[in-house]
MMTF fields as JSON, N, C-alpha, C and O atoms, coordinates in Angstrom:
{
  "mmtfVersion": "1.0.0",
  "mmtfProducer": "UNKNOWN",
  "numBonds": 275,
  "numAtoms": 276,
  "numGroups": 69,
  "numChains": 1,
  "numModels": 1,
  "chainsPerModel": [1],
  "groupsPerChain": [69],
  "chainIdList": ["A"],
  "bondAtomList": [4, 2, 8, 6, 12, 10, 16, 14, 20, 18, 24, 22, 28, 26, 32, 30, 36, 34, 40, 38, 44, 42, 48, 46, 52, 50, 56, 54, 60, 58, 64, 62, 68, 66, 72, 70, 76, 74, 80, 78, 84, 82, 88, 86, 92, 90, 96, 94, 100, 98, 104, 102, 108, 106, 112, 110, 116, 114, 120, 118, 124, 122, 128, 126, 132, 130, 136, 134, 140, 138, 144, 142, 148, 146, 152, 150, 156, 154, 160, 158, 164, 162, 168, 166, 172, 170, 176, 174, 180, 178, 184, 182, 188, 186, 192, 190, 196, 194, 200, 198, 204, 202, 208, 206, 212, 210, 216, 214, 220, 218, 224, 222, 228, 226, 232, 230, 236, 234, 240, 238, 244, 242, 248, 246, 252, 250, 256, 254, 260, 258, 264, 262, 268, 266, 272, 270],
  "bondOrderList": [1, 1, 1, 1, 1, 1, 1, 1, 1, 1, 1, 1, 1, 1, 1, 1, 1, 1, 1, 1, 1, 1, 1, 1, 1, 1, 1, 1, 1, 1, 1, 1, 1, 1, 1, 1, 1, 1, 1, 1, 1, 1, 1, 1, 1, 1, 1, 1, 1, 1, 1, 1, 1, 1, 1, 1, 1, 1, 1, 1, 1, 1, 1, 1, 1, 1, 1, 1],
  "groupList": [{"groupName": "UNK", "atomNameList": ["N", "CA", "C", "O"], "elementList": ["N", "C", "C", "O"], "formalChargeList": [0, 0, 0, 0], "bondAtomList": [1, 0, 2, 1, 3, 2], "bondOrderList": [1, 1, 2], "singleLetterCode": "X", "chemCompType": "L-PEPTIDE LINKING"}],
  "groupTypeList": [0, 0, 0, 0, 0, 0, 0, 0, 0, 0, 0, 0, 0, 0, 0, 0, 0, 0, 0, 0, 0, 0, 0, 0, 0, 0, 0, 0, 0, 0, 0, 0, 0, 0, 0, 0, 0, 0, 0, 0, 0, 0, 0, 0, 0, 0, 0, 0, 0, 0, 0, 0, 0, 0, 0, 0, 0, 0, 0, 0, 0, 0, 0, 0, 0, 0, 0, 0, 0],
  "groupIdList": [1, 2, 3, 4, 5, 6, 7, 8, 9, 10, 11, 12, 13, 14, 15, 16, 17, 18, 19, 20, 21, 22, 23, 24, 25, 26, 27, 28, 29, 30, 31, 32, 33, 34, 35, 36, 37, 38, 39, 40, 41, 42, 43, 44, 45, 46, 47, 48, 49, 50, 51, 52, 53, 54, 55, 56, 57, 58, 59, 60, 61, 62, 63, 64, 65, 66, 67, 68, 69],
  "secStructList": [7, 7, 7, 7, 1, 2, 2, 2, 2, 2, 2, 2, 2, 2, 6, 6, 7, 7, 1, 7, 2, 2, 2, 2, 6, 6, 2, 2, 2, 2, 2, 2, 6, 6, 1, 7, 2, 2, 2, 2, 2, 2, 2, 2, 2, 2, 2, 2, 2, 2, 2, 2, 2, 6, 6, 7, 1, 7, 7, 2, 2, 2, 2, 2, 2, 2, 2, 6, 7],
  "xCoordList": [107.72, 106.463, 105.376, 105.287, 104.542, 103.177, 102.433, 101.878, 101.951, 100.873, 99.643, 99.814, 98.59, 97.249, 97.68, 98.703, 96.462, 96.06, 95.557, 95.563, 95.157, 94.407, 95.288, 95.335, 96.298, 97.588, 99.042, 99.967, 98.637, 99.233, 98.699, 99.455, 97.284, 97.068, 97.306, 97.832, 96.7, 97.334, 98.432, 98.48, 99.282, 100.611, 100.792, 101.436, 100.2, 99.996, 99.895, 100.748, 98.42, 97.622, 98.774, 98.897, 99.442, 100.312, 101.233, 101.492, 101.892, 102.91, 102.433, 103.265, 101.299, 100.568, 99.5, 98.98, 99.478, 98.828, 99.292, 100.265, 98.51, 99.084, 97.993, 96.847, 98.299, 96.985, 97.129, 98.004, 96.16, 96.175, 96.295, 95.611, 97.011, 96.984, 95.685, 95.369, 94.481, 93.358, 92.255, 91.408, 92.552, 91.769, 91.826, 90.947, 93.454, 93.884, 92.621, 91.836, 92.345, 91.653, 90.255, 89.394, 89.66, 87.913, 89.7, 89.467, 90.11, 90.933, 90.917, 90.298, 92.012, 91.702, 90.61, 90.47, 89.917, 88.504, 87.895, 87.475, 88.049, 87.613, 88.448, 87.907, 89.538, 90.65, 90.632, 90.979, 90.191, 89.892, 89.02, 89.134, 87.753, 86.309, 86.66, 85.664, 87.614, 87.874, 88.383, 88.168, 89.078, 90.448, 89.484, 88.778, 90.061, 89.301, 89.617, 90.403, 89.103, 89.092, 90.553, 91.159, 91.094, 92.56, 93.642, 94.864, 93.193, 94.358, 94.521, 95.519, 93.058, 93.101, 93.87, 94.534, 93.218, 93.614, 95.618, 96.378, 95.87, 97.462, 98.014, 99.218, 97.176, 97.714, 97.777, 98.763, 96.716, 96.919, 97.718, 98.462, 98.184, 99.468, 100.538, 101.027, 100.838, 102.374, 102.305, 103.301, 101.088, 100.797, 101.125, 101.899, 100.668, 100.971, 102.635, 103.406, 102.889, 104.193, 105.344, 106.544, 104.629, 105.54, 105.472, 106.525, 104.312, 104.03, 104.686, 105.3, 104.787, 105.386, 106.946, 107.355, 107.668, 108.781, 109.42, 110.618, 108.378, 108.804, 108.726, 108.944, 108.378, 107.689, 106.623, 106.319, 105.773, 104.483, 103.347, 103.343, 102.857, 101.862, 100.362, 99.58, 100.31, 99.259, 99.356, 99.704, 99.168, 99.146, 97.848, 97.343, 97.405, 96.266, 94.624, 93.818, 94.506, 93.89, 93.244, 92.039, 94.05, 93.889, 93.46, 92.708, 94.463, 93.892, 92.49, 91.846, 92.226, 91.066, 89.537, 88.453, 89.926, 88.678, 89.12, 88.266, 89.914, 89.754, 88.953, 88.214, 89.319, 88.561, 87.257, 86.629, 86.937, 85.594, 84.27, 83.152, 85.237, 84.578, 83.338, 82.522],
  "yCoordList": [-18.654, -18.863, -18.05, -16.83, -19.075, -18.105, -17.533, -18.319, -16.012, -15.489, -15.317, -15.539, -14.927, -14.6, -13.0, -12.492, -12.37, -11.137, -10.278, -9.092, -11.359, -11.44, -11.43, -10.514, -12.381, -12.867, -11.171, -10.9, -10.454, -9.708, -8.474, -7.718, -8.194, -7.374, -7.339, -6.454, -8.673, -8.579, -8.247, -7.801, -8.603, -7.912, -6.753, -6.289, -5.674, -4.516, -4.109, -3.36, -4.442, -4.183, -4.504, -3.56, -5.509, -5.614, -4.768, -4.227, -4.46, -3.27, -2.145, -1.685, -1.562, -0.572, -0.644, 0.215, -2.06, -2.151, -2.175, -2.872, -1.24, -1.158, -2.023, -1.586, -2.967, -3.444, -4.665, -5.232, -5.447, -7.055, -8.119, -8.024, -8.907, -10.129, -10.468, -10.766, -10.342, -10.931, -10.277, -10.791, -8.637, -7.998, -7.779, -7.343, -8.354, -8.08, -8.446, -7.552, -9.836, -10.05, -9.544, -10.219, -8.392, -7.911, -6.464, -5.823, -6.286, -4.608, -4.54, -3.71, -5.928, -6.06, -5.662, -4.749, -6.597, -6.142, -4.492, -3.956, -4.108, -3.018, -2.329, -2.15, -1.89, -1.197, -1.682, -0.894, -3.091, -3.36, -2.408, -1.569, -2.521, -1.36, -0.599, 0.112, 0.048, 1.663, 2.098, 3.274, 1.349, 1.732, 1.949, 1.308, 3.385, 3.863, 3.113, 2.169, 3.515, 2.722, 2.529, 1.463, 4.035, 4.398, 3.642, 3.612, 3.266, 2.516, 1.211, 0.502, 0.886, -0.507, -1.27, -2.271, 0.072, -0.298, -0.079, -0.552, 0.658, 0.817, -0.292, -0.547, -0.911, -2.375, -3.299, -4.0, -3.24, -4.516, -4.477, -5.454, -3.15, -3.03, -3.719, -4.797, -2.898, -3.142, -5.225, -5.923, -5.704, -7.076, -7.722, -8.68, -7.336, -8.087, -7.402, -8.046, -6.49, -6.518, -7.399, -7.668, -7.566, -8.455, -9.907, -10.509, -10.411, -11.644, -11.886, -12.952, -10.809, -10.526, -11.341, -12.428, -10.15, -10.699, -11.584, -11.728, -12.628, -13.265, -14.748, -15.882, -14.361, -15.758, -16.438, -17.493, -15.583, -16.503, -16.316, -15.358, -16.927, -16.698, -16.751, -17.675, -15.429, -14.81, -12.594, -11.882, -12.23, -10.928, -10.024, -10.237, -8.945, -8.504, -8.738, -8.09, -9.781, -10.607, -11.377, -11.436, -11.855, -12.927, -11.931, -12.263, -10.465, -9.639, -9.026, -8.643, -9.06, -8.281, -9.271, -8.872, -10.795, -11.962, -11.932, -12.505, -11.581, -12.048, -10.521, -10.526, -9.307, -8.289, -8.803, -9.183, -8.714, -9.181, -10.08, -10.201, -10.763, -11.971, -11.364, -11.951],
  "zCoordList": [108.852, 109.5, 108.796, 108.656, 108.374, 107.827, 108.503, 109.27, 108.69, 109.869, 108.576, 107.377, 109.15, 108.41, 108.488, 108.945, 107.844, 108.583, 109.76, 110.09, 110.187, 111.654, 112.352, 113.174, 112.328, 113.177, 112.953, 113.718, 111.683, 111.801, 112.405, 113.016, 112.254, 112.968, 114.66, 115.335, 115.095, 116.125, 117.044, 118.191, 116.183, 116.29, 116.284, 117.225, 115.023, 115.818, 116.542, 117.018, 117.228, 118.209, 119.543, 120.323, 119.783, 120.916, 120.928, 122.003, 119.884, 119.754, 120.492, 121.274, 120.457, 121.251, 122.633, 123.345, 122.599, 123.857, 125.087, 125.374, 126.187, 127.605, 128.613, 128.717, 129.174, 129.951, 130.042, 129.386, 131.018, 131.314, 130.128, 129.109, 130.296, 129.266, 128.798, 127.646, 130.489, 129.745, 128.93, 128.199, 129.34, 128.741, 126.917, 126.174, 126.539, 125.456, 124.735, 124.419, 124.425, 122.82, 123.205, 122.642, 124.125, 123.649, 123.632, 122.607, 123.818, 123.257, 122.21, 121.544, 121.599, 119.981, 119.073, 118.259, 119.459, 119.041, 118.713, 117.687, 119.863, 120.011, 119.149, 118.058, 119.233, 118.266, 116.722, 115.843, 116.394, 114.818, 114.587, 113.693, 115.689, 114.62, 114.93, 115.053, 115.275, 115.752, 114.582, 114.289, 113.763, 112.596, 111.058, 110.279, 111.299, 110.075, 108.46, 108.372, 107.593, 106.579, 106.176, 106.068, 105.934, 105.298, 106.692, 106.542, 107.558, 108.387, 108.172, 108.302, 107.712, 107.283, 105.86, 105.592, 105.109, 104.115, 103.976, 103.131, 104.971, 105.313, 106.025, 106.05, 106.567, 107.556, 106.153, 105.925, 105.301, 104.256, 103.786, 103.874, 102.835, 102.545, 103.03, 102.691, 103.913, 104.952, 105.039, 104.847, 105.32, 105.026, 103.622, 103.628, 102.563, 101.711, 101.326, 100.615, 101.713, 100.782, 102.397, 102.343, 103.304, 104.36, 103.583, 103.372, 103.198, 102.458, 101.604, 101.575, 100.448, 99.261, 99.521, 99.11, 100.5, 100.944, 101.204, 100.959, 101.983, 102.684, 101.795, 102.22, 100.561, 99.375, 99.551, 98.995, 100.677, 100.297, 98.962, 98.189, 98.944, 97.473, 98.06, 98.283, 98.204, 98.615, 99.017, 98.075, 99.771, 99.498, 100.111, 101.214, 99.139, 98.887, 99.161, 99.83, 98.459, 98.112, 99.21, 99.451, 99.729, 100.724, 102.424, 103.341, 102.22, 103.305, 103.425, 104.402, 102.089, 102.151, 102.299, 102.722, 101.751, 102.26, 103.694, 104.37, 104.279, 105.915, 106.584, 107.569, 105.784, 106.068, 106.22, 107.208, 104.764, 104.975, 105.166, 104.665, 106.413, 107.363, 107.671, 108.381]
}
């Protein structure tokens, strides 16, 4: 299954979230602009080498244009 970056962060973000189903996606939110640069740039990582793994052809690259939506 292919996820984005978005789709993986999210996943983070649930790993650590305590609280209503509906409040989740403005939490998200909130916790993306919270994450300092060096966390981000540690989430892309851990992302492209999951990608890497998994044989998709994409990576890096592709995390960092969805960054900078």
């Amino acid at each position: 299954m292919k996820i984005d970056f978005e789709d993986y962060l999210m996943e983070k973000h649930s790993e650590q979230y305590i609280g209503l189903d509906d409040d989740m996606p403005d939490d998200f939110n909130d916790w993306v602009y919270q994450l300092d640069p060096q966390e981000i740039i540690d989430f892309a990582q851990a992302y492209a080498k999951s990608v890497y793994y998994r044989g998709e052809k994409c990576g890096m690259d592709r995390a960092i244009k969805i960054l900078n939506k």
